[in-house]
C-alpha positions as CSV (number, residue, x, y, z in Angstrom):
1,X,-6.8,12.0,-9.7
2,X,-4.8,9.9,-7.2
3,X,-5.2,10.5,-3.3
4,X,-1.7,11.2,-2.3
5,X,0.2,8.3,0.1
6,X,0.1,9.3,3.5
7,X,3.8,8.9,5.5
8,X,4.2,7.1,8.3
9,X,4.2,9.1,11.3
10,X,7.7,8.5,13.5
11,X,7.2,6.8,16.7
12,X,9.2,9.6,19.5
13,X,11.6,7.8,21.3
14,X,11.6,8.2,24.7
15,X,15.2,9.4,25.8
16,X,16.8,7.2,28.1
17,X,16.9,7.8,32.2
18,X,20.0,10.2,32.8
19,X,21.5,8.4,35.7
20,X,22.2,10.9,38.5
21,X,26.0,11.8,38.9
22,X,28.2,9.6,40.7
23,X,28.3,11.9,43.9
24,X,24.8,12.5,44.4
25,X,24.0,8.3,44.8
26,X,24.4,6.7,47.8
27,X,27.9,5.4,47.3
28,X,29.3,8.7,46.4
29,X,27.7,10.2,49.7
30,X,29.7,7.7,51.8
31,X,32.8,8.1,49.5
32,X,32.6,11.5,50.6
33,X,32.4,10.8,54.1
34,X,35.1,8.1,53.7
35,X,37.1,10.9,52.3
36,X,36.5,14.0,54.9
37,X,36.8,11.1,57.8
38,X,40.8,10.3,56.1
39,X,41.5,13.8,55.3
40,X,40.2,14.4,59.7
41,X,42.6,11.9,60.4
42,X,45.9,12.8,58.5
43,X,45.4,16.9,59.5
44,X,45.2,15.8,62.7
45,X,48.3,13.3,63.0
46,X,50.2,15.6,61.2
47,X,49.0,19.3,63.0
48,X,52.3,19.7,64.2
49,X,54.2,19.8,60.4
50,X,51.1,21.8,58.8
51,X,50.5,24.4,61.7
52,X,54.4,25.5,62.1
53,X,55.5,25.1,58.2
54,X,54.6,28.0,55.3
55,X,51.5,26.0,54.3
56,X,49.4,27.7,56.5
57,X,50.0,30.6,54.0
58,X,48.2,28.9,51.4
59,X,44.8,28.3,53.7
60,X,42.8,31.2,52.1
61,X,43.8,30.5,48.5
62,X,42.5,27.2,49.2
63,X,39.1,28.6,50.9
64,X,39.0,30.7,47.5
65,X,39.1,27.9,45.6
66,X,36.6,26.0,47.4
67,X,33.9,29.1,47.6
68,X,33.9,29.3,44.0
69,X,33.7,25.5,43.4
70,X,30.9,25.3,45.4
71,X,28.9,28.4,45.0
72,X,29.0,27.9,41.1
73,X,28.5,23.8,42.1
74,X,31.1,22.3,40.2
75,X,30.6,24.2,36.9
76,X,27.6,22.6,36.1
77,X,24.4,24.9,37.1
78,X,24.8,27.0,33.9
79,X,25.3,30.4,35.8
80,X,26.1,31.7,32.6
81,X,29.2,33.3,32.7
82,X,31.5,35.5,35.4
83,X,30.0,38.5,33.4
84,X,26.4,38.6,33.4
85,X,25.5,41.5,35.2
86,X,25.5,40.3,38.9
87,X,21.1,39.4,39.6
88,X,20.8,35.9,38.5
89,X,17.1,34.5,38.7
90,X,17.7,31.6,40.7
């Protein structure tokens, strides 16, 4: 009787580095700023036109908009869903 041939045992790969998203480097921090320092600048130059015209309506859709892009952070922390009962473990 004939000892059986033994496979070779696959080597595991390591997986390669997930590079961190684009806004959490350095680059995107100061993007961001960049951004928030031009968006200072133009509400400010142009107060007059967006505190007298009907855009001022849309102010709190836009704070909705930005509460739930931020408290769910972007989309991406897997919250599971608008209907899962309300206690997250987090």
């Amino acid at each position: 009787m004939s000892t059986p041939e033994t496979l070779p045992v696959p080597v595991a790969q390591s997986e390669p580095e997930a590079r961190p998203k684009f806004w959490k480097t350095q680059s995107g921090r100061w993007t961001l700023i960049a951004l928030a320092l031009g968006a200072l600048v133009l509400g400010y130059e142009y107060r007059s036109v967006l505190l007298t015209s009907s855009t001022i309506l849309f102010l709190p859709l836009l704070a909705c908009v930005g509460m739930h892009f931020f408290m769910h952070k972007g989309h991406g922390g897997g919250h599971g869903g608008h209907g899962n009962g309300g206690d997250d473990a987090r």
